[in-house]
C-alpha positions as CSV (number, residue, x, y, z in Angstrom):
1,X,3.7,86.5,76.2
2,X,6.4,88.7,77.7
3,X,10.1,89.5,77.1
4,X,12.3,89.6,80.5
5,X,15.0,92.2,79.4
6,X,17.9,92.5,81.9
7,X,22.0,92.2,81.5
8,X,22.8,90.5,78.1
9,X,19.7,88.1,77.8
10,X,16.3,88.2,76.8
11,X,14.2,85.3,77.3
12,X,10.6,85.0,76.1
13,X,8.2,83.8,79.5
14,X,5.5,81.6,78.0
15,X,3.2,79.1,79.5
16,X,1.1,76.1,77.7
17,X,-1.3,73.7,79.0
18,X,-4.9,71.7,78.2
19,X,-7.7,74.1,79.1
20,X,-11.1,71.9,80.1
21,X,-12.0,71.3,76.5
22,X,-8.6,69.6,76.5
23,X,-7.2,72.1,74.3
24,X,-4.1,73.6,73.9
25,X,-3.4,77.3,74.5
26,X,-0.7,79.7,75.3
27,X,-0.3,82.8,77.7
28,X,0.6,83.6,81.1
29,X,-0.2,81.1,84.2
30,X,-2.0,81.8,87.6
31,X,-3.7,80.7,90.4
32,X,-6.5,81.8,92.2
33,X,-7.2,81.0,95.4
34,X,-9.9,83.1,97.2
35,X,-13.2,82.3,98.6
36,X,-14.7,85.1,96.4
37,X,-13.4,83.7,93.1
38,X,-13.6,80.1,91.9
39,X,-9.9,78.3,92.7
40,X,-7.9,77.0,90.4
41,X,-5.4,77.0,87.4
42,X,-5.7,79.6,84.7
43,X,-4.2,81.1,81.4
44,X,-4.6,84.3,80.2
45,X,-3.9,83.7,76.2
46,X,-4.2,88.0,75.9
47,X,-8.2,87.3,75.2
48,X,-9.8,85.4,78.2
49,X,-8.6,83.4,81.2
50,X,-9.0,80.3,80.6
51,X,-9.4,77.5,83.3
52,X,-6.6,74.7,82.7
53,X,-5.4,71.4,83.9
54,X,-2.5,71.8,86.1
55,X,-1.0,69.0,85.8
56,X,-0.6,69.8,81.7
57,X,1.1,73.0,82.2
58,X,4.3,73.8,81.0
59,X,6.7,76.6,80.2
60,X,8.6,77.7,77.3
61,X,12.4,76.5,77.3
62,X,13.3,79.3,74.8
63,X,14.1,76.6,72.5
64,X,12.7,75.7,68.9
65,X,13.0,72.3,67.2
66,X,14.5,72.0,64.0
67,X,10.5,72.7,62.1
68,X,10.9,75.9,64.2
69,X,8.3,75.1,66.6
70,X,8.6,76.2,70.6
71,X,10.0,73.2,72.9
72,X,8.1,73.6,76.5
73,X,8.7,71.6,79.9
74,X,6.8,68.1,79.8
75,X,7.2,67.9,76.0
76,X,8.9,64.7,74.4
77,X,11.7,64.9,72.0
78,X,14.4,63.4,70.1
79,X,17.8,64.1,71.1
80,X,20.8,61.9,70.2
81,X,18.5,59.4,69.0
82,X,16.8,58.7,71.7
83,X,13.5,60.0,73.3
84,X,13.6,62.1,76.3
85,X,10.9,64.1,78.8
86,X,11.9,67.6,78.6
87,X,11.9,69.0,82.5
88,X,12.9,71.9,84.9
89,X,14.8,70.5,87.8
90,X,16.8,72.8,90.4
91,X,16.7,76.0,88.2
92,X,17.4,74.8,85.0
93,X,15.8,73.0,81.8
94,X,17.1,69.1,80.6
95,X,16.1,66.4,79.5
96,X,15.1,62.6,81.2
97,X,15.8,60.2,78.6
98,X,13.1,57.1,78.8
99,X,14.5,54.1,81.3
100,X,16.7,56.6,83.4
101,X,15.0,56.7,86.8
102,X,17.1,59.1,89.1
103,X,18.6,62.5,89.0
104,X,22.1,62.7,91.3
């Protein structure tokens, strides 16, 4: 986990996705793509990389729910009564609520 400090805000950069095991974990994200190393997705959770599923990863919005717990990109939530994808999409975080099939 690390703070970006700079200006007026400071935002938390987080990263969570399914290692092999299919478990969740936390940390920071890279990729390695060498012919010395193997390739692929990994988080570093401040122990051990851990090789992950790329297509499960996701970072922290800087947001909690109303239990308190972190709100990351590809999670589903509940917002104005209905369910939505929570997704980064030209810079910024939002929400795709189910049945709407375009962004403009």
């Amino acid at each position: 986990m690390a703070i970006l400090k700079g200006g007026e805000m400071d935002r938390e950069i987080l990263f969570r996705s399914k290692n092999l095991d299919e478990k969740w974990i936390k940390g920071f994200v890279y990729h390695v793509n060498t012919q010395t190393s193997k390739a692929g997705w990994f988080i570093f959770d401040g122990i051990k990389p851990n090789e992950v599923i790329a297509e499960t990863i996701g970072q922290y919005t800087c947001r909690e729910d109303k239990n308190g717990a972190k709100i990351f990109e590809g999670d589903i939530v509940k917002y104005d009564n209905m369910e939505a994808k929570v997704v980064f999409y030209k810079g910024c975080f939002g929400f795709v609520y189910f049945g709407f099939t375009a962004f403009t």
